[in-house]
C-alpha positions as CSV (number, residue, x, y, z in Angstrom):
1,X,93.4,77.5,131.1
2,X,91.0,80.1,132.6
3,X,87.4,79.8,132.2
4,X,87.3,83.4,130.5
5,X,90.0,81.5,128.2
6,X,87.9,78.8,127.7
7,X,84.8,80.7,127.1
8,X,86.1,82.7,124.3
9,X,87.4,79.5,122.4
10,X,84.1,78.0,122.5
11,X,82.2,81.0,121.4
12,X,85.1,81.2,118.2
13,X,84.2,77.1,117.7
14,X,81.0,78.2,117.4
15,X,81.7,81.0,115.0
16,X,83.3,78.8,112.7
17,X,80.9,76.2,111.6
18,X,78.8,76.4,109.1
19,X,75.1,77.8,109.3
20,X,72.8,74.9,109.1
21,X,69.2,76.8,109.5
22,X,66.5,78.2,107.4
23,X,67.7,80.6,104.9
24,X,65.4,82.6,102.1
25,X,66.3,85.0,99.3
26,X,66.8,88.2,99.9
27,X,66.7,91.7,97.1
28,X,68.5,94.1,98.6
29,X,67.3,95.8,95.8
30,X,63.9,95.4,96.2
31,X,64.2,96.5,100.0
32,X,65.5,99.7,98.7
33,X,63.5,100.5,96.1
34,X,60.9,100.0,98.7
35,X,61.9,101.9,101.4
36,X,62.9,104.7,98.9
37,X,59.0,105.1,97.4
38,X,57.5,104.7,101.3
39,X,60.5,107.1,103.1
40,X,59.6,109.5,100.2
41,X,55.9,109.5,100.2
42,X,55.9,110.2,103.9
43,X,58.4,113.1,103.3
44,X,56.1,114.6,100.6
45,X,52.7,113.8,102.8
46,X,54.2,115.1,105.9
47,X,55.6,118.0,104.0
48,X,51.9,119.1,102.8
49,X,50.7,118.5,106.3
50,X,53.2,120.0,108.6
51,X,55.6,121.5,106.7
52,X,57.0,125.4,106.6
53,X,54.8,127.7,104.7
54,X,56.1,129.0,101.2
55,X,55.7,133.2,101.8
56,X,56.4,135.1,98.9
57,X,59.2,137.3,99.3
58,X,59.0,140.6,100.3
59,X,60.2,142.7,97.3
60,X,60.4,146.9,96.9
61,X,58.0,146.5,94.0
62,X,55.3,144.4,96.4
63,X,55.9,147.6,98.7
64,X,55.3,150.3,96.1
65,X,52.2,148.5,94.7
66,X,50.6,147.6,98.0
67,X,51.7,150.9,100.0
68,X,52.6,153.2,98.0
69,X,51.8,155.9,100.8
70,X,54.1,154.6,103.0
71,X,57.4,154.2,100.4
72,X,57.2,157.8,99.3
73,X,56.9,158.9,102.9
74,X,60.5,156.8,103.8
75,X,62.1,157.4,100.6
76,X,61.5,161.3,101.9
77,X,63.0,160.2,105.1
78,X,66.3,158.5,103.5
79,X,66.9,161.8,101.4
80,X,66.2,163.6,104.4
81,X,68.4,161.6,106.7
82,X,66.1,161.3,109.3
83,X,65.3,157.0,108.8
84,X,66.3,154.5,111.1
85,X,69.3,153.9,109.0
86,X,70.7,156.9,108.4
87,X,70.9,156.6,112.3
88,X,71.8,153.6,113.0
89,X,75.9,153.9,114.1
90,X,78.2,151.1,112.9
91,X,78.7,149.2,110.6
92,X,76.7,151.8,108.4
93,X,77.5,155.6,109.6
94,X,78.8,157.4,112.0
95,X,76.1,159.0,113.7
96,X,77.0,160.2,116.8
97,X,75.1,158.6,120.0
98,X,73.4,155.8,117.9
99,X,75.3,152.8,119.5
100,X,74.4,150.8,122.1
101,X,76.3,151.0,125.4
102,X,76.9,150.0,128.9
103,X,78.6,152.7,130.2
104,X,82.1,153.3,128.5
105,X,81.5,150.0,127.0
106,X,80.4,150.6,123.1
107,X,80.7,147.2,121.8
108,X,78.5,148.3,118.2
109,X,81.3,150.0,117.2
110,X,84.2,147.9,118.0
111,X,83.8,146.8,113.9
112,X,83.7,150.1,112.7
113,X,81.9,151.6,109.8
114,X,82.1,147.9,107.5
115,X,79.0,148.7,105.4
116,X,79.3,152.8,104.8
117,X,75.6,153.5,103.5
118,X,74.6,157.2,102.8
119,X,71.0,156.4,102.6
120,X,70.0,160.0,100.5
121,X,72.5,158.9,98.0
122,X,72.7,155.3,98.2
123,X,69.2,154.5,98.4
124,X,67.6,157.0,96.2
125,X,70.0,159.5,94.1
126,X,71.9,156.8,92.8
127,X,69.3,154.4,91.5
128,X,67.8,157.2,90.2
129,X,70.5,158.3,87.9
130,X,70.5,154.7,86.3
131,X,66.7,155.0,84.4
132,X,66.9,155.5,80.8
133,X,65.0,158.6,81.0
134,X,66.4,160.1,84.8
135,X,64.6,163.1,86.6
136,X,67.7,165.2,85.6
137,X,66.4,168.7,86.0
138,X,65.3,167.4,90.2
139,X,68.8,165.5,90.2
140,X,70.5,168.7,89.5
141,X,68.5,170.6,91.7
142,X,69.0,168.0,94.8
143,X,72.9,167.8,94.1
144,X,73.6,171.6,93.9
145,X,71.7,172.0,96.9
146,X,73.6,172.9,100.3
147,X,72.6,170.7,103.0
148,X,70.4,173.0,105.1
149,X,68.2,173.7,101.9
150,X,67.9,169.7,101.5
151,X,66.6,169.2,105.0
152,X,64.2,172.1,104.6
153,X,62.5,170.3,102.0
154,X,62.4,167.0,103.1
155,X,61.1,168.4,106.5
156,X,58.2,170.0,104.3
157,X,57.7,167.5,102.4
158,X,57.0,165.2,105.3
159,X,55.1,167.3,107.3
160,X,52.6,167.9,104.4
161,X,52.8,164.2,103.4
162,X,51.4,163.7,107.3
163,X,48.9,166.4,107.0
164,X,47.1,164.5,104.2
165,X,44.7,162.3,104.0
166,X,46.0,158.4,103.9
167,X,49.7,159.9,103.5
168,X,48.4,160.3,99.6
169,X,51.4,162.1,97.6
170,X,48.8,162.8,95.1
171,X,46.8,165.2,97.9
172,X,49.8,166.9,98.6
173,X,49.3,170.9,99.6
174,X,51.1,173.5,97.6
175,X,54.4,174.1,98.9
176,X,57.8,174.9,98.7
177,X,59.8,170.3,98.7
178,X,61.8,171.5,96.1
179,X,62.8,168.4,93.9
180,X,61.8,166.4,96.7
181,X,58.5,165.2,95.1
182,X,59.6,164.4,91.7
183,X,62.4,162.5,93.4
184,X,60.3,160.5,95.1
185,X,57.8,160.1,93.0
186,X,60.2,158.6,90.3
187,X,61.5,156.2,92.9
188,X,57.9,155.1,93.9
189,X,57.5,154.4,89.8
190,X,60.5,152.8,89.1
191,X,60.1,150.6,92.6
192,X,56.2,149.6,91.0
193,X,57.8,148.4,87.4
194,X,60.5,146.4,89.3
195,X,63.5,147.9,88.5
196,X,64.5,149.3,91.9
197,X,65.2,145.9,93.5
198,X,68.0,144.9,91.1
199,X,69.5,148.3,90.9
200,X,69.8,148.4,94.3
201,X,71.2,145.0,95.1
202,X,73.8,145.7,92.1
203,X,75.2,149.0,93.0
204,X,78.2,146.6,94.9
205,X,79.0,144.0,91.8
206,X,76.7,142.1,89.4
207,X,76.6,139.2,91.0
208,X,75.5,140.2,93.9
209,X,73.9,138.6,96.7
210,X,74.2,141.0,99.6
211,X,70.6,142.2,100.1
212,X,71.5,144.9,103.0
213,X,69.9,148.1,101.2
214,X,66.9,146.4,99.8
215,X,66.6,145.4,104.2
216,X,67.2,148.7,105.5
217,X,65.0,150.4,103.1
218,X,61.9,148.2,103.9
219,X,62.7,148.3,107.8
220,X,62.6,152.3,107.3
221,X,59.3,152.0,106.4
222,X,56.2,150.7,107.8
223,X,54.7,148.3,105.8
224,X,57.5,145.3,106.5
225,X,56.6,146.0,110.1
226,X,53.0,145.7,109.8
227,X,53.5,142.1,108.0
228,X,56.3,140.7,110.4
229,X,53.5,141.9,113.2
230,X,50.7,139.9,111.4
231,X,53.1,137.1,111.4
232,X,53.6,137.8,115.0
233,X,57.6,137.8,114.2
234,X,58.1,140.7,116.1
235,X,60.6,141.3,119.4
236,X,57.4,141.3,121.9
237,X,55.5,138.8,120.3
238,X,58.6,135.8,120.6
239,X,59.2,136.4,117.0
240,X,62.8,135.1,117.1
241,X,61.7,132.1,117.5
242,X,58.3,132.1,115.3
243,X,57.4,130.7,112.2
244,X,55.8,132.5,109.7
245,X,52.3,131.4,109.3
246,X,50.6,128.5,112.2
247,X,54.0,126.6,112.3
248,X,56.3,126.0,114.9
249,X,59.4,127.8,115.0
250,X,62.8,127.6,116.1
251,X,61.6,126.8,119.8
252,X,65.7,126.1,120.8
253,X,65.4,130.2,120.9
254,X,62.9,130.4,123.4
255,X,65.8,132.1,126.2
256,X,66.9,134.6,123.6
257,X,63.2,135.7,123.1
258,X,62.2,135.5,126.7
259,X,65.0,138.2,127.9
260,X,62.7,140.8,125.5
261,X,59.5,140.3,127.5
262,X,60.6,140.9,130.7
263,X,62.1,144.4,132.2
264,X,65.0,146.0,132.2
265,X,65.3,144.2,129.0
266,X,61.9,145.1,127.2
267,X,62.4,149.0,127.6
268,X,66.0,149.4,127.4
269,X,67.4,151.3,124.4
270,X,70.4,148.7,124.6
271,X,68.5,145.8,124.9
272,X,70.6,143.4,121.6
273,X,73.4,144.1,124.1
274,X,72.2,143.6,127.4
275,X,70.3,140.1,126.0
276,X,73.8,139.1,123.6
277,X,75.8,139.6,127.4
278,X,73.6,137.8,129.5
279,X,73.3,134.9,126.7
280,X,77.4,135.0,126.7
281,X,77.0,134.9,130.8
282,X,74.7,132.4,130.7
283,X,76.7,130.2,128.2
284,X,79.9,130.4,130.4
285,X,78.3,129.4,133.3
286,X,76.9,126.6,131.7
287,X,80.3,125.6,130.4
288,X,81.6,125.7,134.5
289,X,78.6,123.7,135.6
290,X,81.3,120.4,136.9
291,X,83.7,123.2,138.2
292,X,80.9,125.8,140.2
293,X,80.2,124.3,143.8
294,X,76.8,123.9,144.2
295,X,75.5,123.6,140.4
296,X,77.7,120.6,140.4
297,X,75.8,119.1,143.4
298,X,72.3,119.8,141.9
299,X,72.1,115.8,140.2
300,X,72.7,114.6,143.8
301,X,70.1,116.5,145.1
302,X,67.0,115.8,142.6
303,X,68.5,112.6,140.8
304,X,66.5,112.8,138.0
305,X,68.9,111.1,135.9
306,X,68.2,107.8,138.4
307,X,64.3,108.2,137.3
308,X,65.5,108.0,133.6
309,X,68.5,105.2,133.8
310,X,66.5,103.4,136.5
311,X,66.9,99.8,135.1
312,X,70.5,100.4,134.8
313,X,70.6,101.5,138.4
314,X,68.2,99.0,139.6
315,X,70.6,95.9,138.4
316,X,73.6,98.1,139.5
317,X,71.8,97.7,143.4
318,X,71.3,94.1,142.5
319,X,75.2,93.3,141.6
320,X,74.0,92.4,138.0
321,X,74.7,96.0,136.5
């Protein structure tokens, strides 16, 4: 019989006999009762101390009460078409020369138009057609209207809301906005009660929970800017990977957010592109590491790895590993 044979045998002898030393009681109940009241204190104690903040959500009605300057002014922009969304490209319109390109290369628009939004009539006409008391005579007027006459008097109508002091509707000089003002202001009251932000996220079902105009209306304007920057969340402040509040963020996003501080990147129009292809070149590369001559090599050259196993490599030298 081998001694590897004989070994074993022993080692099952030994496994067979009874125990014969100090035993206690033991409450496996108690244990976890225990650890249940001490794992969850810590949780709730750590929470208080370190945990994410609880913002309130931003809302349309928190917009129109705090600047209500500012909502008029980008509701006049959605009816006038001239917003960031209503030229945005795929997957909301098709406005020409909105994408972002390399060369022939328009990968924005690969999709197609998924989420068609007319922001005029999607954004303001239709929510205001659902009050119980609408603005009909301005709805009228805005409808009949040919398209030319419509961005004549949002173009007024913006230019005169610029002219005035603070951006104040109210302080508006006389001119010719058509229903533009009425429009507008009925939007800014019915946002101020409430009521725009379930209209708007209803207009696809009941139960809704696709919040994409109630997104693009508040990006339009300039007040969910100004927060996200006071939270520095924004592209050149490493927002992507930022908490909101003094809390650590995602920090596994740093790369991403690092590609928007540094040029070409930081000025390009088609910088989400040129940062999604390098990430996607980056990636690959990182997949071929064993396969790429050179990269491959690098643990030979600065053997960290031997710094961090260096017991196991130590008792390897010695024979004993």
């Amino acid at each position: 019989m081998s001694t590897a044979t004989t070994s074993r045998s022993n080692r099952d002898a030994l496994a067979r006999r009874p125990w014969r030393g100090r035993v206690r009681e033991y409450d496996l109940f108690k244990e976890l009762t225990v650890a249940l009241v001490v794992v969850g204190l810590l949780i709730v104690g750590l929470s208080a101390i370190a945990g994410s903040p609880d913002e309130p959500s931003v809302t349309l009605k928190s917009w129109a009460q705090a600047e209500p300057a500012d909502f008029v002014a980008t509701a006049t922009a959605e009816l006038g078409g001239t917003s960031d969304s209503a030229g945005y490209g795929p997957p909301y319109n098709n406005t020409p020369d909105a994408t972002q390109t390399i060369g022939a290369f328009d990968l924005q628009s690969f999709s197609g138009v998924r989420l068609p939004i007319d922001t005029a009539q999607d954004l303001v006409i239709t929510p205001l057609t659902t009050l119980n008391v609408p603005p009909s005579a301005a709805l009228d007027a805005w409808n009949t209207a040919i398209d030319t006459q419509k961005t004549d008097w949002t173009a007024a109508y913006t230019d005169a809301l610029t002219n005035t002091p603070d951006g104040d509707p109210a302080q508006v000089a006389t001119g010719d906005y058509g229903p533009v003002p009425e429009l507008t202001g009925a939007l800014l009251t019915m946002a101020s009660q409430g009521a725009l932000d379930g209209v708007l996220n209803a207009q696809q079902s009941f139960y809704n929970a696709d919040y994409t105009r109630t997104i693009l209306f508040l990006g339009d304007g300039a007040y969910f800017g100004d927060l996200a920057t006071a939270q520095h969340l924004t592209g050149d402040q490493w927002g992507m990977m930022n908490e909101t509040g003094n809390t650590p963020g995602q920090s596994w996003l740093w790369l991403f957010s690092f590609w928007y501080q540094v040029e070409p990147f930081a000025s390009a129009p088609n910088a989400d592109l040129l940062v999604v292809l390098l990430m996607l070149l980056l990636s690959v590369l990182l997949t071929l590491v064993p396969f790429i001559p050179g990269l491959r090599d690098i643990p030979r050259w600065i053997p960290v790895h031997r710094l961090i196993w260096r017991d196991y490599y130590k008792k390897r030298a010695t024979g004993r590993g």
